[in-house]
C-alpha positions as protocol buffer text, in pm:
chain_id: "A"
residue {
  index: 1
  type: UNK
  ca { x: -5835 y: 13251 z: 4794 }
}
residue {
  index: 2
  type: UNK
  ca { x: -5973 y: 12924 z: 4932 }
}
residue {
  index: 3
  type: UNK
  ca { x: -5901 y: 12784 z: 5258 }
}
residue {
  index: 4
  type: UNK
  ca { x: -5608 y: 12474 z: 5169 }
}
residue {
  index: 5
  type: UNK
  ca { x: -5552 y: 12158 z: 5390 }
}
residue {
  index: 6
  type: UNK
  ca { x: -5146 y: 12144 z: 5451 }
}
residue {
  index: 7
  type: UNK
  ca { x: -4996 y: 12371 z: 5628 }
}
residue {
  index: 8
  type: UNK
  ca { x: -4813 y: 12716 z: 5472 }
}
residue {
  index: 9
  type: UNK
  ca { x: -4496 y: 12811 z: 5685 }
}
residue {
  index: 10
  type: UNK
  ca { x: -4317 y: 13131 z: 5619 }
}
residue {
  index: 11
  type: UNK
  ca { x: -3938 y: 13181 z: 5702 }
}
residue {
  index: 12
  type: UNK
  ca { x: -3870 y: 13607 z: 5764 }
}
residue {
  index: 13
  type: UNK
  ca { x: -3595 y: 13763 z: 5869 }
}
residue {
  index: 14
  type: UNK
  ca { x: -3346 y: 14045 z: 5783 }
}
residue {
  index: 15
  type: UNK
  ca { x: -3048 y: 13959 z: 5503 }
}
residue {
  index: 16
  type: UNK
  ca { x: -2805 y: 13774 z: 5674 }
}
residue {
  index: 17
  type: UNK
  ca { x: -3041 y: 13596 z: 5956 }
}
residue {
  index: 18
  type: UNK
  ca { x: -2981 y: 13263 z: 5814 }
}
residue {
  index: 19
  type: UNK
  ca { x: -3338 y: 13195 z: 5736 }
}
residue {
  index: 20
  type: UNK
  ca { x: -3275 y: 13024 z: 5406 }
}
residue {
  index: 21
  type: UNK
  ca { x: -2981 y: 12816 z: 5522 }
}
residue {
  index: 22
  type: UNK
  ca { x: -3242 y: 12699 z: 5827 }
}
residue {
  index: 23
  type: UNK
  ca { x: -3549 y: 12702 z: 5599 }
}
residue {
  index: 24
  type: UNK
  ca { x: -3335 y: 12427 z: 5373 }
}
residue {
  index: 25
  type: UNK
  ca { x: -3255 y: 12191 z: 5664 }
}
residue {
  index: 26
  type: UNK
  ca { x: -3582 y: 12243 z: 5799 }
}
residue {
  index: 27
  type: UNK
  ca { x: -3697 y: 12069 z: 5498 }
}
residue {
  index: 28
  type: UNK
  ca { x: -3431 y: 11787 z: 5538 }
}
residue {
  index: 29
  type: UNK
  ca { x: -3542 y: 11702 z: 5788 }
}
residue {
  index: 30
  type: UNK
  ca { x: -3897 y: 11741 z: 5794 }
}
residue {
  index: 31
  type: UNK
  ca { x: -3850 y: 11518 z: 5495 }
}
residue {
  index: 32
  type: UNK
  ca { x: -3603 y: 11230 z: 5629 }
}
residue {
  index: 33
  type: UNK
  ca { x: -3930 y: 11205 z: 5836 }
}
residue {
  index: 34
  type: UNK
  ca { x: -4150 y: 11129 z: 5575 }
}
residue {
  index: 35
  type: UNK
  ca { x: -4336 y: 11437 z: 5532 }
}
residue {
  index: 36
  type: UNK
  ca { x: -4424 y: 11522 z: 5201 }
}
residue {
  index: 37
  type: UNK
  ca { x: -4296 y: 11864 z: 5179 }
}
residue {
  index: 38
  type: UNK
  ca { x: -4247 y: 12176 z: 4921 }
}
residue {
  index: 39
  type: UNK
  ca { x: -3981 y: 12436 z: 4907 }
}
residue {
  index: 40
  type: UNK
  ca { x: -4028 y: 12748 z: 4768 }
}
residue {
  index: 41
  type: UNK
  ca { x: -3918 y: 13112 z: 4791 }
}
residue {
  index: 42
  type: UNK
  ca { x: -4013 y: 13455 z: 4727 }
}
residue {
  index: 43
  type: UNK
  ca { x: -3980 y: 13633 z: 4473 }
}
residue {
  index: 44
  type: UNK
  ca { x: -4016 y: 13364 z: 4331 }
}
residue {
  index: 45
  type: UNK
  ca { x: -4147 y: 13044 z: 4316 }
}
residue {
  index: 46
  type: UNK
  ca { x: -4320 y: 12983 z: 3997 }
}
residue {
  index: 47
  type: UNK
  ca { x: -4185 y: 13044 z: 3664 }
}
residue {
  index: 48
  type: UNK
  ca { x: -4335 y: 13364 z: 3564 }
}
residue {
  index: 49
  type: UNK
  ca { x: -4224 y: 13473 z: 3949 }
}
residue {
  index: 50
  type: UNK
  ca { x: -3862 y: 13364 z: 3889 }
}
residue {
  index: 51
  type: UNK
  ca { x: -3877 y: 13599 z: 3586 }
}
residue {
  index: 52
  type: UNK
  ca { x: -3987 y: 13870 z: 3798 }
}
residue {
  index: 53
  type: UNK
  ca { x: -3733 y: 13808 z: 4077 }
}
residue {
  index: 54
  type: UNK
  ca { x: -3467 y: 13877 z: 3821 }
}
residue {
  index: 55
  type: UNK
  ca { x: -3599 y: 14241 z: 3735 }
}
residue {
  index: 56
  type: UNK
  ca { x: -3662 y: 14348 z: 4132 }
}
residue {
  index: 57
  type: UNK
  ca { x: -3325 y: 14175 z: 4280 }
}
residue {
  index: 58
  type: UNK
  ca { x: -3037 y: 14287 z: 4062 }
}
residue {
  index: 59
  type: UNK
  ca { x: -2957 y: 14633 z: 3903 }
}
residue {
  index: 60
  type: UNK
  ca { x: -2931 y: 14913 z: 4081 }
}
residue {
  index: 61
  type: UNK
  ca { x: -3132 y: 15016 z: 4427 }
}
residue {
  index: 62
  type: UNK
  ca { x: -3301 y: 15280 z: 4222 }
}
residue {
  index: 63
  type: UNK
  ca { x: -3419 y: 15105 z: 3935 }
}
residue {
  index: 64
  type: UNK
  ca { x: -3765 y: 15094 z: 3970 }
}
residue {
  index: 65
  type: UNK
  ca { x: -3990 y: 15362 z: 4159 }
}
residue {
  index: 66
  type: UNK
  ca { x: -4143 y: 15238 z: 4489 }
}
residue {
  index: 67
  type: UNK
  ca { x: -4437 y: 15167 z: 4366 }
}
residue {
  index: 68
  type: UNK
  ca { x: -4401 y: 15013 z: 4038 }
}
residue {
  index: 69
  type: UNK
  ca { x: -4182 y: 14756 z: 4268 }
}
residue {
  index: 70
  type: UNK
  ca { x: -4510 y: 14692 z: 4501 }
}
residue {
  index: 71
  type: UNK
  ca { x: -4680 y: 14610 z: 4183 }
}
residue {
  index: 72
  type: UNK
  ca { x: -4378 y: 14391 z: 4025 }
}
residue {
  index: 73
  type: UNK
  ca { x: -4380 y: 14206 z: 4353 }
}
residue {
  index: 74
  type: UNK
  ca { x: -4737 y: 14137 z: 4384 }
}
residue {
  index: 75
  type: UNK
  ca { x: -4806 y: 14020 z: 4031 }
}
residue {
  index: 76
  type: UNK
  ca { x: -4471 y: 13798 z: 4173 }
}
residue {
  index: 77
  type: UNK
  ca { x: -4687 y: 13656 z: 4447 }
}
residue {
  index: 78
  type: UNK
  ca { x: -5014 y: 13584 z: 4289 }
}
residue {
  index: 79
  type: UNK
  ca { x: -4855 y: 13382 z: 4036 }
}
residue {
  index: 80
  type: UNK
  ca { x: -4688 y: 13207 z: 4298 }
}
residue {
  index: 81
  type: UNK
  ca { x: -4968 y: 13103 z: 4485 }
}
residue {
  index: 82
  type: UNK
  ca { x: -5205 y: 13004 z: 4142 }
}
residue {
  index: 83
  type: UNK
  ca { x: -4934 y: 12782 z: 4041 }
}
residue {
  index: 84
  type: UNK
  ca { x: -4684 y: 12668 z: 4314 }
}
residue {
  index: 85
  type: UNK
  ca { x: -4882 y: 12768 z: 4698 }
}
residue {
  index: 86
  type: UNK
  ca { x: -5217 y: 12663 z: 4668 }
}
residue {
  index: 87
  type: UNK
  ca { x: -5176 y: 12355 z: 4472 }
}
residue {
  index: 88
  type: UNK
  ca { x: -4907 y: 12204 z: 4767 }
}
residue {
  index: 89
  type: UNK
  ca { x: -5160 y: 12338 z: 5025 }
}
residue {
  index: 90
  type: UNK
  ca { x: -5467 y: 12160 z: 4828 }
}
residue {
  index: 91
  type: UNK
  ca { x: -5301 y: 11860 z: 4827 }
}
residue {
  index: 92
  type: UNK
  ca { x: -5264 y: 11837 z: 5190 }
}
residue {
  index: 93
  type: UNK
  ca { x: -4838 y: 11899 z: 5151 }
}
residue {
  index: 94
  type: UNK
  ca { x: -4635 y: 12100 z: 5400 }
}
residue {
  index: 95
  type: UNK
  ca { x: -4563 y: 12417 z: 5175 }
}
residue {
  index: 96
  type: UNK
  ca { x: -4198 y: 12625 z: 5340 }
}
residue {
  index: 97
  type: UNK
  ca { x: -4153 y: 12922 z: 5231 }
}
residue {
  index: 98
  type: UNK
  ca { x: -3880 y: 13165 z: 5209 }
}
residue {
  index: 99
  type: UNK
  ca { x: -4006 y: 13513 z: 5240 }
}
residue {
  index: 100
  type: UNK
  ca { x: -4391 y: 13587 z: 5173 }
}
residue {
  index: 101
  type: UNK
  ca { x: -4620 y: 13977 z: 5242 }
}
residue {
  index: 102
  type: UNK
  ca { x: -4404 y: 14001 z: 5524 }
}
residue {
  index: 103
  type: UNK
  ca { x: -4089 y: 14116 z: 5331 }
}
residue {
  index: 104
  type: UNK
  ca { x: -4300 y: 14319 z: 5117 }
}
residue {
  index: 105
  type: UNK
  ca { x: -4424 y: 14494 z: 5421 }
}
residue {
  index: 106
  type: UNK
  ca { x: -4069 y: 14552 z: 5501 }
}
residue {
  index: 107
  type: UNK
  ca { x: -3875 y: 14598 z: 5254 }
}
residue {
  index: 108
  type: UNK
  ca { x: -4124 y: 14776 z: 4992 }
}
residue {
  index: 109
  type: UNK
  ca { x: -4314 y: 14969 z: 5252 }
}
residue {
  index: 110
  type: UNK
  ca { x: -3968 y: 15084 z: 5442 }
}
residue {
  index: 111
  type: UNK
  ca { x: -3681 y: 15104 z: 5200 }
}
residue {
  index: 112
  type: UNK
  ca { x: -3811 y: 15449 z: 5025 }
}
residue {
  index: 113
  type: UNK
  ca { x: -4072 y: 15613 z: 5220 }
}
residue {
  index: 114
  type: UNK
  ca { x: -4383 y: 15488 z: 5411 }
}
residue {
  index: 115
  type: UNK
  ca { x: -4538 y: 15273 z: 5206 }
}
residue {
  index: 116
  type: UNK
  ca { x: -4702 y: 14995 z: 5403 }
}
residue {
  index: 117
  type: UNK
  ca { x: -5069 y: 15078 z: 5384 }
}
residue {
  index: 118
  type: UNK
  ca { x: -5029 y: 15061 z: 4993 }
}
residue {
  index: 119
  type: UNK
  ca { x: -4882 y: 14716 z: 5035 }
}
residue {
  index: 120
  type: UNK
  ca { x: -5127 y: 14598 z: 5242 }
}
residue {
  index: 121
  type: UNK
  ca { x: -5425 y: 14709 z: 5036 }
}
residue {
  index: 122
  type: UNK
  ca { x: -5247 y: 14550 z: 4738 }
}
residue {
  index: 123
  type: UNK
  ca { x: -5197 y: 14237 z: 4930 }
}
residue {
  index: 124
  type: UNK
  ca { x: -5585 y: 14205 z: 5044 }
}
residue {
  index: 125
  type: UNK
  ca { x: -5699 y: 14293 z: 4682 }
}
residue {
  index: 126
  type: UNK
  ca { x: -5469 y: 14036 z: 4517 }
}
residue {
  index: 127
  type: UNK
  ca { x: -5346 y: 13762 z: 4742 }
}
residue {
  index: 128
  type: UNK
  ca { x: -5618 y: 13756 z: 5049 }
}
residue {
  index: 129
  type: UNK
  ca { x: -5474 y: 13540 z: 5277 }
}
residue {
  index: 130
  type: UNK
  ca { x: -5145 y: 13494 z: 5520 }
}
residue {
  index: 131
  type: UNK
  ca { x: -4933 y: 13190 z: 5622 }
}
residue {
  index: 132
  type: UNK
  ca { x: -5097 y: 12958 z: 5893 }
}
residue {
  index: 133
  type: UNK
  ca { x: -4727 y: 13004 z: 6086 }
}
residue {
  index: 134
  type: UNK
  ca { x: -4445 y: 13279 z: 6041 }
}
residue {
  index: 135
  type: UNK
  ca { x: -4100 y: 13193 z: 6196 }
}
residue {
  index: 136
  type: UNK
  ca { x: -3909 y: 13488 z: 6198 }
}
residue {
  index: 137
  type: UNK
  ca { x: -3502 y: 13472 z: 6247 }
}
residue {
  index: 138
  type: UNK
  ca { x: -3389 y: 13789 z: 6482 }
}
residue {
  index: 139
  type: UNK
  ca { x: -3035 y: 13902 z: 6501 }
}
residue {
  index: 140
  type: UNK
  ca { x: -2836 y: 14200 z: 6548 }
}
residue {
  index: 141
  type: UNK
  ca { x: -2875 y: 14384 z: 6193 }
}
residue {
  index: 142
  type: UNK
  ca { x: -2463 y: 14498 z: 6206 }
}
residue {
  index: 143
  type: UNK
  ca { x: -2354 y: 14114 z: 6232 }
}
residue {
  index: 144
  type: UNK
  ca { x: -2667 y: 14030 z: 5976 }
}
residue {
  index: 145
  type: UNK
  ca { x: -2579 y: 14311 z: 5715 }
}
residue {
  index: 146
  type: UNK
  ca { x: -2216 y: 14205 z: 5736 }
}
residue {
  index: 147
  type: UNK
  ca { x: -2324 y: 13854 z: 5641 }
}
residue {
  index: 148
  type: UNK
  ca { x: -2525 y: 13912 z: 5359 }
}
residue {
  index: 149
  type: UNK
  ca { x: -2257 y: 14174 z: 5190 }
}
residue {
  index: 150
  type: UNK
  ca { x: -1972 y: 13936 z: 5232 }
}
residue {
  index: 151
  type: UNK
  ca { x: -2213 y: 13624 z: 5042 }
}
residue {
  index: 152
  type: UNK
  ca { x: -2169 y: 13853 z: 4721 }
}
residue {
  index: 153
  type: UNK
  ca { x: -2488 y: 13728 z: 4571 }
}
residue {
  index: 154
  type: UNK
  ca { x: -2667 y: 13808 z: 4228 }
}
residue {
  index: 155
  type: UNK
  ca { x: -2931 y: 13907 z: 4368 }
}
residue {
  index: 156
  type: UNK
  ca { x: -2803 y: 14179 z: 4606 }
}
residue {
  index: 157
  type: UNK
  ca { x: -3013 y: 14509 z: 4548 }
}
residue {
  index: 158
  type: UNK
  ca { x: -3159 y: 14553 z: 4840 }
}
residue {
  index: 159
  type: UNK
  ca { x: -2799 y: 14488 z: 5080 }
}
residue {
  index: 160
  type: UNK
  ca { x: -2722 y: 14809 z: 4846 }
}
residue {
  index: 161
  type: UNK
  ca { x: -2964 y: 15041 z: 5045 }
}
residue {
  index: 162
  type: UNK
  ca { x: -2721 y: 14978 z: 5330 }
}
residue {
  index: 163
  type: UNK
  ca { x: -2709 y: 14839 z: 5733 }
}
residue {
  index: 164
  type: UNK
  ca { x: -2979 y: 15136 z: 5794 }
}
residue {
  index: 165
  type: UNK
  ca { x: -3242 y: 14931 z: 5629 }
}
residue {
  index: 166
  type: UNK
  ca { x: -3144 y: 14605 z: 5807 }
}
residue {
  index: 167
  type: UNK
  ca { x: -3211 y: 14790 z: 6144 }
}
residue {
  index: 168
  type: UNK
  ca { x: -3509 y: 14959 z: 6051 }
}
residue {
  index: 169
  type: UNK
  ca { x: -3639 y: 14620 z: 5914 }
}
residue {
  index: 170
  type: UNK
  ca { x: -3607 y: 14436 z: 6224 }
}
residue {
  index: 171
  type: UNK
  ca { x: -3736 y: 14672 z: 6430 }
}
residue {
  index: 172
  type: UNK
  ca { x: -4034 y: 14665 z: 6160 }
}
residue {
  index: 173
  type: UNK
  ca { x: -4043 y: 14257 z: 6157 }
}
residue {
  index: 174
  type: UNK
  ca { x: -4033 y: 14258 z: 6576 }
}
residue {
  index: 175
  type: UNK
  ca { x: -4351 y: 14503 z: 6513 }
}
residue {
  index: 176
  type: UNK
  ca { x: -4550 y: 14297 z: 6314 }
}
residue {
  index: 177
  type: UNK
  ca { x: -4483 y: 13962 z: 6560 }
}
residue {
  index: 178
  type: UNK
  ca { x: -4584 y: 14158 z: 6856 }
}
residue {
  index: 179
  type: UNK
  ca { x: -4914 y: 14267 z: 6643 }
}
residue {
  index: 180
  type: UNK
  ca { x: -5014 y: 13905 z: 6550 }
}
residue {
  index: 181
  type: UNK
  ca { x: -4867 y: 13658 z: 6812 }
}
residue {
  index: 182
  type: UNK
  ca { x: -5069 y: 13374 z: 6695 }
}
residue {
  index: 183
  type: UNK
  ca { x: -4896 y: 13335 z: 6333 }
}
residue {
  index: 184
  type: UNK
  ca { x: -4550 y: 13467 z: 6461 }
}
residue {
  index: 185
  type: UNK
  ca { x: -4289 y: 13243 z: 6683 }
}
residue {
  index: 186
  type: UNK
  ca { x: -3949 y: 13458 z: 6704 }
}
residue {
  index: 187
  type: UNK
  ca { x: -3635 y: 13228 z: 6680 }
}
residue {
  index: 188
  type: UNK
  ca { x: -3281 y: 13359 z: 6816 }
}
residue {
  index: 189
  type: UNK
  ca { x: -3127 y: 13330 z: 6509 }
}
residue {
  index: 190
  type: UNK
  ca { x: -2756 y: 13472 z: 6635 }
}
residue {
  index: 191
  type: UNK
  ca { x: -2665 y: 13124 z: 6830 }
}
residue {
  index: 192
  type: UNK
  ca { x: -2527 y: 12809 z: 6638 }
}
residue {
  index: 193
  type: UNK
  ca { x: -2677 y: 12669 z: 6319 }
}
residue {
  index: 194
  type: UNK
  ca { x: -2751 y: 12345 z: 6537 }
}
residue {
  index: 195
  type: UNK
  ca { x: -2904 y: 12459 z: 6779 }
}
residue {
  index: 196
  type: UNK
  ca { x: -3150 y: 12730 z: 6619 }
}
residue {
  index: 197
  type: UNK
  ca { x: -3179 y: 12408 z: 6365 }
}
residue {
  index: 198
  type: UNK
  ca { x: -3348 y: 12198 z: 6640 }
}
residue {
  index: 199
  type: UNK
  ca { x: -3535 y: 12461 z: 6765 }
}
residue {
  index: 200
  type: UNK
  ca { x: -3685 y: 12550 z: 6443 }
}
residue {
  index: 201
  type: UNK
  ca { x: -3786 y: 12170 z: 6400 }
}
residue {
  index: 202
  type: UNK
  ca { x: -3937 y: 12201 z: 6740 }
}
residue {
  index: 203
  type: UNK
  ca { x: -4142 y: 12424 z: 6624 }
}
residue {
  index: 204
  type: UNK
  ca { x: -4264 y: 12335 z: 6359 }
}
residue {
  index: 205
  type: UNK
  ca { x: -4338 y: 12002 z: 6481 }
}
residue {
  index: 206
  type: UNK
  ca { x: -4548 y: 12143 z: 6765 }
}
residue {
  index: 207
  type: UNK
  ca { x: -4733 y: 12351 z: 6520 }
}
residue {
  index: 208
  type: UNK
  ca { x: -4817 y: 12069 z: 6220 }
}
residue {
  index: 209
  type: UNK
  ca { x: -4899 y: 11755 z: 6519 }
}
């Protein structure tokens, strides 16, 4: 895919890490600031992604095989970035998004067997390209796990496999920042929303200046 001119910014993190609830004041602010900004979300973030989000979040944690879900996600993501992604990035807007490949990598390539090499051919086939900054939210996956079961969403399939995922996923996501340092920043996402507010603006600020 081509190279854009705004900046993409990823938000990862296990369920529960307060990513979204950080990725949404992130944009607040960034906004209040005058930056033209556009928030989106994976799966998701395009109408014929929304449509797929519905079929891969709800139902039961067995409902699709592994792979057909790789496949369900991808189609997810290039949609996403034909119609929502590369447009912001072309025309020079801050693009923040909530979950990208990264999930994928974890979720899809962990939750039922060791899938990750199929995800990432899939990814360099279909999508080609990462975000320009990844901030991922670390906390213990007990406290995380607890979080996301008591929020009682829709979309809950995945807090169905259980708090053995959440571990093995942040041990996964702690992998991939210590493999690529230059697109990763880790933020301590267990102290108070102010404070890992501000030091998620902080970053980001650094990174876009």
């Amino acid at each position: 895919m081509t190279s854009p001119k705004g900046h993409f910014i990823s938000f990862e993190g296990i369920d529960g890490s307060g990513k979204s609830t950080q990725a949404k004041r992130l944009v607040a602010a960034l906004q209040a600031e005058g930056y033209d900004v556009v928030h989106t979300r994976e799966p998701g973030g395009s109408a014929g992604a929304e449509e797929i989000r519905a079929l891969v979040l709800q139902g039961e944690p067995d409902r699709w095989s592994a792979e057909t879900e790789i496949l369900l996600f991808t189609a997810a993501r290039r949609d996403h970035m034909e119609r929502t992604i590369l447009p912001a990035l072309e025309a020079g807007k801050i693009v923040i998004c909530d979950r990208f490949a990264d999930s994928t990598r974890m979720y899809q390539g962990l939750s039922r067997g060791d899938l990750r090499a199929l995800v990432d051919q899939l990814h360099d086939l279909m999508i080609g390209r990462e975000p320009d900054l990844t901030l991922l939210f670390d906390m213990d996956p007990d406290v995380s796990h607890t979080r996301a079961v008591e929020r009682d969403s829709i979309d809950s399939r995945f807090e169905d496999f259980g708090a053995g995922l959440q571990k093995a996923m942040r041990s996964g996501f702690l992998d991939l920042a210590t493999s690529a340092p230059e697109r990763f920043r880790i933020i301590d996402a267990a102290r108070d929303i102010d404070t890992i507010a501000a030091d998620t603006l902080g970053v980001i600020k650094a990174h876009i200046q």
